[in-house]
C-alpha positions as CSV (number, residue, x, y, z in Angstrom):
1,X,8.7,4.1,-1.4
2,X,5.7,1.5,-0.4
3,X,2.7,3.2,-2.9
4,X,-0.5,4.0,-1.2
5,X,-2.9,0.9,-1.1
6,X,-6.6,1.0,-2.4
7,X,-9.2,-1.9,-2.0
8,X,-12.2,-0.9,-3.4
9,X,-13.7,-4.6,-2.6
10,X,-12.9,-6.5,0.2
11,X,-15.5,-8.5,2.2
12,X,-13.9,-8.6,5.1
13,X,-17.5,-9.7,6.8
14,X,-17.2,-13.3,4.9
15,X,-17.1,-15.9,6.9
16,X,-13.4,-17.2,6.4
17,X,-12.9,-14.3,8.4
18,X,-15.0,-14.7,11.2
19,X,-12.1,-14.9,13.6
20,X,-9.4,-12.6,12.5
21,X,-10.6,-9.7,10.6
22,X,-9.4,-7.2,12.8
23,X,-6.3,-8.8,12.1
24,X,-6.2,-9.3,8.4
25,X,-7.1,-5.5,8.3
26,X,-4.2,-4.4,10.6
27,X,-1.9,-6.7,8.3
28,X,-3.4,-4.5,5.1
29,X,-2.4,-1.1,6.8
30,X,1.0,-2.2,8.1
31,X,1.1,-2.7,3.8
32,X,0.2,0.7,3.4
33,X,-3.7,0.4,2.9
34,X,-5.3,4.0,3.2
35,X,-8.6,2.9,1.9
36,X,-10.9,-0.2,1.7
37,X,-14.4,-0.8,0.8
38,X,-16.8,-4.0,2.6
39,X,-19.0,-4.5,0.1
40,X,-21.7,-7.1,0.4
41,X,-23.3,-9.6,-1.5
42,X,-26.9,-10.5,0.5
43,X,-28.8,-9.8,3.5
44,X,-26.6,-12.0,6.1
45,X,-23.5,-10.1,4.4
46,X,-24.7,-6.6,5.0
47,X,-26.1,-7.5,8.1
48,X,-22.2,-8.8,8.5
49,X,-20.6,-5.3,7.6
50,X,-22.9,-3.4,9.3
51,X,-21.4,-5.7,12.6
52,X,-17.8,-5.5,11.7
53,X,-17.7,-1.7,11.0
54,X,-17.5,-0.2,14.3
55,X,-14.1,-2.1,14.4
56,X,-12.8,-0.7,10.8
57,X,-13.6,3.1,11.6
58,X,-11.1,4.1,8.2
59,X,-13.2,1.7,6.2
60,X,-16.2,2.7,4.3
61,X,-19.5,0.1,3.7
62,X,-21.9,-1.1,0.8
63,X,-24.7,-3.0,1.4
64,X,-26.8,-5.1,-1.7
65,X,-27.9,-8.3,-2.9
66,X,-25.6,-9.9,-5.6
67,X,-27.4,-11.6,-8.8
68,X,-26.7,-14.8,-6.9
69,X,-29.2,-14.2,-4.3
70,X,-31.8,-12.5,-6.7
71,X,-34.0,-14.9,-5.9
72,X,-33.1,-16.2,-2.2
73,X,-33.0,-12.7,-0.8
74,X,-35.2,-10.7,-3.0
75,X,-38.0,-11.0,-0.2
76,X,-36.2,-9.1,2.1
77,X,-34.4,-7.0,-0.2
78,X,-36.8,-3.7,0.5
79,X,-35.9,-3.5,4.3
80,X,-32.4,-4.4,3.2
81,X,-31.9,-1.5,0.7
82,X,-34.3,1.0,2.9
83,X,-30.8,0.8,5.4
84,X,-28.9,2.5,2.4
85,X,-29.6,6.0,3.8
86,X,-27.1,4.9,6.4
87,X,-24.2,6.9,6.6
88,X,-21.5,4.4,7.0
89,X,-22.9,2.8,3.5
90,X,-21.0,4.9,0.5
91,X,-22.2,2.7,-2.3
92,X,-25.0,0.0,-3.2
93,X,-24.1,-3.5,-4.1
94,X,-22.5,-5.6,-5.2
95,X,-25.3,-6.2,-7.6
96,X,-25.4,-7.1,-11.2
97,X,-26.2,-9.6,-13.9
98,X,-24.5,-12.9,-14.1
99,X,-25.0,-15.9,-16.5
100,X,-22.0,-17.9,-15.7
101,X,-23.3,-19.8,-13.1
102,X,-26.8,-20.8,-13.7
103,X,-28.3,-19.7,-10.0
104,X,-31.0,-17.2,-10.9
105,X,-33.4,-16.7,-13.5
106,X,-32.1,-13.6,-16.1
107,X,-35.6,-11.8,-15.4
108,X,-35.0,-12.4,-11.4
109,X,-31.1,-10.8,-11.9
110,X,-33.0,-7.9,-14.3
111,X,-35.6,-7.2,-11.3
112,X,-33.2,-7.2,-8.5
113,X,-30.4,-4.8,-10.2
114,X,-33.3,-2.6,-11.3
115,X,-33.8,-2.0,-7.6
116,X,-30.5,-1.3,-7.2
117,X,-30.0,0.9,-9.5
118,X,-33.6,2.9,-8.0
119,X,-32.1,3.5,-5.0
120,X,-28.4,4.8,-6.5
121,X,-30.2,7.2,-8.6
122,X,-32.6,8.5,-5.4
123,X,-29.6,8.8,-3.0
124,X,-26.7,9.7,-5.6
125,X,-24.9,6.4,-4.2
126,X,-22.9,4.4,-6.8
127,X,-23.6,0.8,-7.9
128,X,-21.5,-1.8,-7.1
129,X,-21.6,-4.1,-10.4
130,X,-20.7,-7.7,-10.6
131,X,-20.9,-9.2,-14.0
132,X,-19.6,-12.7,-15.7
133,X,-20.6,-14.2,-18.8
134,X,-20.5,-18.2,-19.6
135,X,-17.2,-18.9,-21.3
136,X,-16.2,-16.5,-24.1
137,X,-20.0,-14.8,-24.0
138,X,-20.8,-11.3,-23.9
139,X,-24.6,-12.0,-23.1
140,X,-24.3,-10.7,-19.8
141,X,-22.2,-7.8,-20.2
142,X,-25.1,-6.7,-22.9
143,X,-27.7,-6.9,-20.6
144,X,-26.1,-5.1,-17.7
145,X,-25.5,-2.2,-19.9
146,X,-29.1,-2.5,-21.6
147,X,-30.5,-2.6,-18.1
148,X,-28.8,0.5,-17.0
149,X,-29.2,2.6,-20.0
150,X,-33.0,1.9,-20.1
151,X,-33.1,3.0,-16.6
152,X,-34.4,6.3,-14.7
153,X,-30.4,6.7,-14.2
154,X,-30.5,7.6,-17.8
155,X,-33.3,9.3,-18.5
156,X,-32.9,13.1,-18.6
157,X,-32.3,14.6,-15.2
158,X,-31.9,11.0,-14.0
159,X,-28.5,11.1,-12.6
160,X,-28.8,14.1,-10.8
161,X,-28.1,13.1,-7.3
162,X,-25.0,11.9,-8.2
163,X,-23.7,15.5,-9.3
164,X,-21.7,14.8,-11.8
165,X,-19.9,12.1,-10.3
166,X,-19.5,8.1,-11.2
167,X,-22.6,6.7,-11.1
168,X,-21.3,3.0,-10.7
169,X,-18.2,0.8,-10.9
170,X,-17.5,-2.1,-12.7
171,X,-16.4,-4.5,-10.0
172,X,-13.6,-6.9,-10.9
173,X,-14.0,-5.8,-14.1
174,X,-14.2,-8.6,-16.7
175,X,-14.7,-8.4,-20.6
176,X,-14.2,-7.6,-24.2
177,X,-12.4,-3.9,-24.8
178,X,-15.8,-3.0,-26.3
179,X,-17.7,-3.6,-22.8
180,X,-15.3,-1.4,-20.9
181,X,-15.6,0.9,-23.4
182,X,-19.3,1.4,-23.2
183,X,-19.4,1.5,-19.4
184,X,-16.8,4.3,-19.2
185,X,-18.9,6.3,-22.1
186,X,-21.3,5.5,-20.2
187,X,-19.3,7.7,-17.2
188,X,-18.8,4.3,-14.9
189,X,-15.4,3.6,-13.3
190,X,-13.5,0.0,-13.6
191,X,-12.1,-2.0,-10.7
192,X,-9.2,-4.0,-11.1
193,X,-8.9,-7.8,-9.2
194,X,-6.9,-10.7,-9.1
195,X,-9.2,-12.2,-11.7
196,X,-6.3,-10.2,-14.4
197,X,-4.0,-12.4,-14.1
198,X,-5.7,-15.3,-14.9
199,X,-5.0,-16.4,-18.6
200,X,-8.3,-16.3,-19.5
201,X,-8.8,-12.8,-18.6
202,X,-6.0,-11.6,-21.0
203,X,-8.1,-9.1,-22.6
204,X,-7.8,-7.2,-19.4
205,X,-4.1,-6.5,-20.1
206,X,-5.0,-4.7,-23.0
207,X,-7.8,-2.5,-22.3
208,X,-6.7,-1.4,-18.8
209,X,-4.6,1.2,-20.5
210,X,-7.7,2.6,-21.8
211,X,-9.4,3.6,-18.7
212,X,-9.1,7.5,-17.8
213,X,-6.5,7.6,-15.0
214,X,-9.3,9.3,-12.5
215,X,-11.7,6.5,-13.2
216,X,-9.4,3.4,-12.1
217,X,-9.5,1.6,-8.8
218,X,-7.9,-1.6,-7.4
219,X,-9.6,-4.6,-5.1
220,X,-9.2,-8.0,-4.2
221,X,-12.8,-9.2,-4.1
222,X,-11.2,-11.0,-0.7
223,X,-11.3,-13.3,0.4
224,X,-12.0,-14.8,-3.3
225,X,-9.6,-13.8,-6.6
226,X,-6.1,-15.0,-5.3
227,X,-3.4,-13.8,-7.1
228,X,-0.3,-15.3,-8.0
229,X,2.0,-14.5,-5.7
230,X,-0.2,-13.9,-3.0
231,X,1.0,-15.8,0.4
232,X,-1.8,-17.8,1.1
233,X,-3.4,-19.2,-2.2
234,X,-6.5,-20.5,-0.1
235,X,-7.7,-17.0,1.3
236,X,-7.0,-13.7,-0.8
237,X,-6.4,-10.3,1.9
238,X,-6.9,-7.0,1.5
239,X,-3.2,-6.2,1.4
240,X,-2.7,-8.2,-1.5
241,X,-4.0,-5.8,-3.7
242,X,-0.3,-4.1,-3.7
243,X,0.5,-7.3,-6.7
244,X,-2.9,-6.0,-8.5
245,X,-1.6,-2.3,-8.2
246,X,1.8,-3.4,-9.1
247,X,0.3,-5.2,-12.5
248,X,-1.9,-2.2,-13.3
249,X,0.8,0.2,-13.3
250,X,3.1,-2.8,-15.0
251,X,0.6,-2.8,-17.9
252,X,-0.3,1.1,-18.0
253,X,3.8,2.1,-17.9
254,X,3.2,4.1,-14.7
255,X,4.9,4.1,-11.8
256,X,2.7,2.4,-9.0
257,X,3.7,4.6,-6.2
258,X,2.3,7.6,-8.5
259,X,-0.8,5.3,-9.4
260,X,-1.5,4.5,-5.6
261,X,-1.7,8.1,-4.7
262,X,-4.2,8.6,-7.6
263,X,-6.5,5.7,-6.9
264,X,-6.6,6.5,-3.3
265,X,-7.9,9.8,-4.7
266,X,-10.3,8.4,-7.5
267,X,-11.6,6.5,-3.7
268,X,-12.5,9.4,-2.6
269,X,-14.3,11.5,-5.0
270,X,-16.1,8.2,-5.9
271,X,-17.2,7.5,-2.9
272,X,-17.2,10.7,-0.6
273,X,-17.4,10.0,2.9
274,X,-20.5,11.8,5.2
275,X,-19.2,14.8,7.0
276,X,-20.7,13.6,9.5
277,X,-18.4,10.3,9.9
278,X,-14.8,11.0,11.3
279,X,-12.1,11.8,8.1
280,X,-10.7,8.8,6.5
281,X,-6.7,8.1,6.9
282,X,-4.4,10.8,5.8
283,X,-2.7,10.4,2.2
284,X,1.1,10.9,2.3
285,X,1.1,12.2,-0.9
């Protein structure tokens, strides 16, 4: 039986592919893809997803500014994040705190996800968060969490829109046991990429099999994160995420037809789709 596919990060409006995205999604559905998330990561990239999605229908939007472009884009990011009430856009982000990669200052990263996490809380959409820390470093995992608990998200009453449900993901979740940990106590969800397999990541194959069944998803942060395995290694696709659902279930002793049916699931009442949109694909379950 070919499971039911999930990816809950694909950014199909990138440029590498600006000529066959139409394609590359009809490839992910002939694999059995039933849901799939454009996230963005700026103002061209949302202005990107907003263009592609009257050709993806089945597929859902996010729109944000990615700690990257906290500087770059912040000028812009008001009219950006205004278009959130859109609703084709089911999430905000990707968004987040990142010290890898020295592009923007912390306080700049601090200001923009703070923005992010405003609008969430008003419209009872859930973050899309990016996070990476400089080698073995926790330092921004700690202030991603510090951020959002200090937050009107967290204050009493502050989560409230959401009604009860996640209130942000963990995108491409990377980190000690202890950070995942938090997040989920902290009711978040976990998305799992290609960035598992890489040896580096190994404490991913650990705690994954501590994340609550109904808070688990699967991407492929495509067209970045290629897995082993994946046919072309230059340009991850959505319908690769069957080898990251396949390693999930691998590492969690679950069957990953069963665990396709319940991410697909975990999609939805994560990100519930407007009535007033057409349904989403059917689930074979």
């Amino acid at each position: 039986m070919t499971p039911l596919l999930t990816d809950a990060h694909g950014h199909l409006q990138a440029e590498r592919f600006a000529d066959d995205y139409r394609e590359v999604a009809a490839r992910a559905r002939v694999a059995g893809m039933v849901r799939l998330l454009v996230p963005s990561y700026g103002i061209e990239s949302s202005e990107g997803a907003f263009r592609i999605a009257s050709d993806l229908p089945w597929a859902d939007l996010a729109i944000g500014i990615h700690p990257y472009a906290a500087v770059t884009d912040a000028s812009a990011r008001s009219s950006l994040l205004a278009r959130a009430v859109d609703p084709r856009v089911v999430a905000i982000g990707e968004t987040g705190i990142d010290t890898k990669r020295d592009v923007a200052p912390i306080a700049a990263q601090i200001e923009n996800l703070e923005a992010h996490i405003d609008v969430a809380a008003t419209l009872g959409k859930p973050l899309i968060l990016h996070c990476r820390s400089l080698g073995d470093g926790d330092e921004a995992q700690r202030q991603l969490l510090a951020t959002i608990k200090g937050s009107a998200m967290y204050a009493p009453g502050g989560a409230r829109s959401f009604g009860g449900r996640v209130p942000f993901v963990l995108h491409s979740a990377s980190g000690s046991a202890a950070y995942v940990e938090e997040a989920l106590a902290l009711g978040g969800a976990v998305s799992i990429s290609g960035l598992a397999f890489r040896p580096e990541e190994s404490a991913t194959g650990e705690w994954v099999r501590l994340v609550p069944r109904d808070r688990l998803l699967t991407e492929t942060d495509a067209p970045w994160l290629t897995m082993p395995g994946a046919p072309d290694p230059r340009r991850n696709e959505p319908a690769n995420v069957a080898l990251t659902l396949a390693w999930v279930a691998a590492h969690r002793g679950e069957a990953a037809d069963e665990l396709g049916a319940v991410i697909a699931q975990n999609f939805d009442r994560i990100f519930p789709r407007d009535v007033t949109l057409p349904p989403r694909l059917e689930l074979a379950l």
